[in-house]
C-alpha positions as a printed Julia matrix, in Angstrom:
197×3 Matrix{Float64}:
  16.6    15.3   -10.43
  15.69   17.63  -13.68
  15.02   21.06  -13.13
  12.0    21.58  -15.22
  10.82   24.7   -13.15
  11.54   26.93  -16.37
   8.82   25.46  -18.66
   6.27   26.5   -16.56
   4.51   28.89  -19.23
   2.67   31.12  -17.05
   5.12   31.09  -13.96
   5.04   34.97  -12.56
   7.99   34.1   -10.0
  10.84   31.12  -11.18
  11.82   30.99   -7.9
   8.07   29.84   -6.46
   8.28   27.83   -9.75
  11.47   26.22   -8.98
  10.87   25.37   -5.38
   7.35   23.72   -6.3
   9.34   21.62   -8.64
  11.83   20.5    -6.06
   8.77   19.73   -3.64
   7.21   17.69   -6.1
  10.69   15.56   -7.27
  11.59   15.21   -3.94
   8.5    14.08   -2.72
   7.91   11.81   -5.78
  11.81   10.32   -4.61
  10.8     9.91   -0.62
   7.27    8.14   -1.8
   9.03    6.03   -4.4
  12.05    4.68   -1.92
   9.47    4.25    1.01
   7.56    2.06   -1.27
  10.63    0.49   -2.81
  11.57   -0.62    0.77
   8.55   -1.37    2.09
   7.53   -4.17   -0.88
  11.2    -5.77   -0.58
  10.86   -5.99    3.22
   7.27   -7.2     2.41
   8.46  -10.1     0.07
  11.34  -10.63    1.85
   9.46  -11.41    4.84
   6.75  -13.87    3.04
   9.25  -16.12    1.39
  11.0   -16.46    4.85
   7.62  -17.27    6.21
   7.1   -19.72    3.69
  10.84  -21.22    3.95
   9.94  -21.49    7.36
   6.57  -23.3     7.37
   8.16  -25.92    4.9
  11.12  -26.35    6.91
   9.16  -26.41   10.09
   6.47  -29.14    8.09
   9.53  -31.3     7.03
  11.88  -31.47   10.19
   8.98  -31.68   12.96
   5.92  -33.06   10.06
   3.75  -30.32   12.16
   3.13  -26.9    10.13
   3.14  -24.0    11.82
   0.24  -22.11   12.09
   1.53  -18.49   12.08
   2.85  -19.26    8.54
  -0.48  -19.29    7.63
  -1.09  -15.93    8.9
   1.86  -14.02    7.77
   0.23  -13.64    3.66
  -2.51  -11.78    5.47
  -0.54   -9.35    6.65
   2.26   -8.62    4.37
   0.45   -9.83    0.57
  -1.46   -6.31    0.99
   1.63   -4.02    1.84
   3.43   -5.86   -1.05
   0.54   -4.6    -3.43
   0.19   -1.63   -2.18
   3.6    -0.85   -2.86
   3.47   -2.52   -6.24
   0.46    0.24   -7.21
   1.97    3.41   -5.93
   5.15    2.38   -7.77
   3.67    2.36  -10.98
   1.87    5.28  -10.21
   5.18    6.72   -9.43
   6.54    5.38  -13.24
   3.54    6.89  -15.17
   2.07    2.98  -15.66
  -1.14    3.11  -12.82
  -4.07    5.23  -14.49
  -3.43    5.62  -18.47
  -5.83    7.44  -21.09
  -2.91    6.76  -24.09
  -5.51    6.32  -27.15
  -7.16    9.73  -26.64
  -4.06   11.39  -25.15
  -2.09   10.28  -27.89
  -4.42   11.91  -31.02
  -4.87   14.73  -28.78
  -2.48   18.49  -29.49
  -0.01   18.89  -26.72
  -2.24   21.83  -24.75
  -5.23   19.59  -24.81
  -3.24   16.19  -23.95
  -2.33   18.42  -20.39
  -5.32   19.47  -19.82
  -6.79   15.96  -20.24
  -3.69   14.52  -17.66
  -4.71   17.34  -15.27
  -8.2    16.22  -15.47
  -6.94   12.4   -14.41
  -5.46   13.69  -11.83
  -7.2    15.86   -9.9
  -9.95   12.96  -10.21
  -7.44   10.19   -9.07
  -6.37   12.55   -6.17
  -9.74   13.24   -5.19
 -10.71    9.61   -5.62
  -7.77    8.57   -3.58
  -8.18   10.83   -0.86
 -12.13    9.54   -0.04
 -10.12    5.73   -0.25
  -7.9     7.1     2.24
 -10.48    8.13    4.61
 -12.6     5.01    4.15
  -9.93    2.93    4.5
  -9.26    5.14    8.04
 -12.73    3.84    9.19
 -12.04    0.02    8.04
  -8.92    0.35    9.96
 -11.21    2.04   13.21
 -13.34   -0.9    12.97
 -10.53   -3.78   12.52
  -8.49   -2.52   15.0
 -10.44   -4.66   18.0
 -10.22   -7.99   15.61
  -6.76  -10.28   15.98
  -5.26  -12.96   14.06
  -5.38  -15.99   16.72
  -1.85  -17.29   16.31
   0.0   -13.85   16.06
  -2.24  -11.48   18.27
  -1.8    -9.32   15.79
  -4.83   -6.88   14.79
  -6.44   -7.84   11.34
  -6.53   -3.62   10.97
  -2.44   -4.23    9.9
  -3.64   -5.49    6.07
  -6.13   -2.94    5.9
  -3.29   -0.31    6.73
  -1.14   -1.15    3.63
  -4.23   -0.4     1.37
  -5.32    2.95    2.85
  -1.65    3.92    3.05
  -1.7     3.4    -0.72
  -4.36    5.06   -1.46
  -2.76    8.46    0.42
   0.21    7.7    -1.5
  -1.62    7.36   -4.63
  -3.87   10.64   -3.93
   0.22   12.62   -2.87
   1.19   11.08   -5.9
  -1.6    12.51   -8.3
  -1.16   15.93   -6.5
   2.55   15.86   -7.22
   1.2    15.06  -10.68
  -0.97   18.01  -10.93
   2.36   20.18  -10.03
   3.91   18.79  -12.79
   1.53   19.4   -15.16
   0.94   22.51  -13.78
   4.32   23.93  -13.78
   5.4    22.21  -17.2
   1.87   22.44  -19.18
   2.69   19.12  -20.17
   1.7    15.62  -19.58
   2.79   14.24  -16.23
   1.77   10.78  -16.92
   4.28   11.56  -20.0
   7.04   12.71  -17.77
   6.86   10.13  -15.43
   7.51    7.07  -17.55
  10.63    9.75  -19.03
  11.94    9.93  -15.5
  11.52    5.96  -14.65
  12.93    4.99  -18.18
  15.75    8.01  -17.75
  15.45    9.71  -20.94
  13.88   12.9   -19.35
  15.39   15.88  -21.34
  16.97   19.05  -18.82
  15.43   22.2   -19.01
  17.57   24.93  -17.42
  17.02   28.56  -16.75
């Protein structure tokens, strides 16, 4: 992790500075590894599905039905994942061709405004997806028994990773005045240059 704490321009106390830094790395490294995880375990676990069915269809010539069923519930965690990754590299929301002929102060202001939009945007997801999930949660696959509300899940839990992702986003910014969209892909590509106090 960079300590970038000490470009925050109008930063009163480094310390406070500092520490929201660390919150936002660290939190940016717990959301990236649970998603990591969670979209390995999530393809993992469809191509053993699928192995399965076609071994099952060529050793008995019966399919199995569950294999059917399995896509429904791990294809949307393995998506989810997928977005809040590249949210997490600087690749999900993008405004490059303005950003780009805009001066540095101006290019952070404009990130700032993407993200306070995408976190607000994110969070009402979140808490639509929360009622989806309410009204799934009584519906069942028929083979697994397993509630349809489990595919819904993986989307809203995106979508509050997404919105904790533009917040973390907004600290960035925040702290650094400059682009955290910018800083991101620097991180993810590991040319992010070390600012020390």
């Amino acid at each position: 992790m960079t300590d970038r704490s000490a470009a925050c321009p109008g930063a009163r106390d480094p310390g406070i500075a500092r520490i929201t830094w660390r919150l936002a790395e660290g939190t940016d490294a717990i959301i990236t590894r649970l998603t990591q995880i969670t979209g390995i375990l999530s393809l993992v676990g469809l191509f053993v599905a699928i192995f399965a069915g076609v071994a099952l269809r060529y050793l008995t010539e019966q399919g199995a039905g569950w294999v059917n069923e399995v896509p429904y519930l791990l294809f949307p965690w393995l998506c989810a994942s997928a977005f809040v990754l590249a949210a997490q590299a600087g690749g999900h929301i993008c405004v490059e061709a303005m950003q780009s002929s805009l001066p540095r102060r101006a290019a952070a202001l404009m990130s700032l405004l993407v993200h306070v939009i995408a976190m607000l945007l994110f969070a009402w997801l979140t808490r639509a997806g929360l009622t989806v999930i309410e009204v799934t949660m009584s519906e069942f696959y028929p083979i697994l028994r397993i509630p349809t509300a489990w595919g819904y899940g993986g989307l809203t839990v995106a979508c509050a990773l997404l919105s904790l992702t533009a917040l973390t986003g907004i600290m960035r910014t925040l702290l650094t005045g400059e682009d955290a969209i910018q800083q991101r892909r620097d991180i993810a590509a590991g040319t992010e240059t070390e600012v020390t106090l």
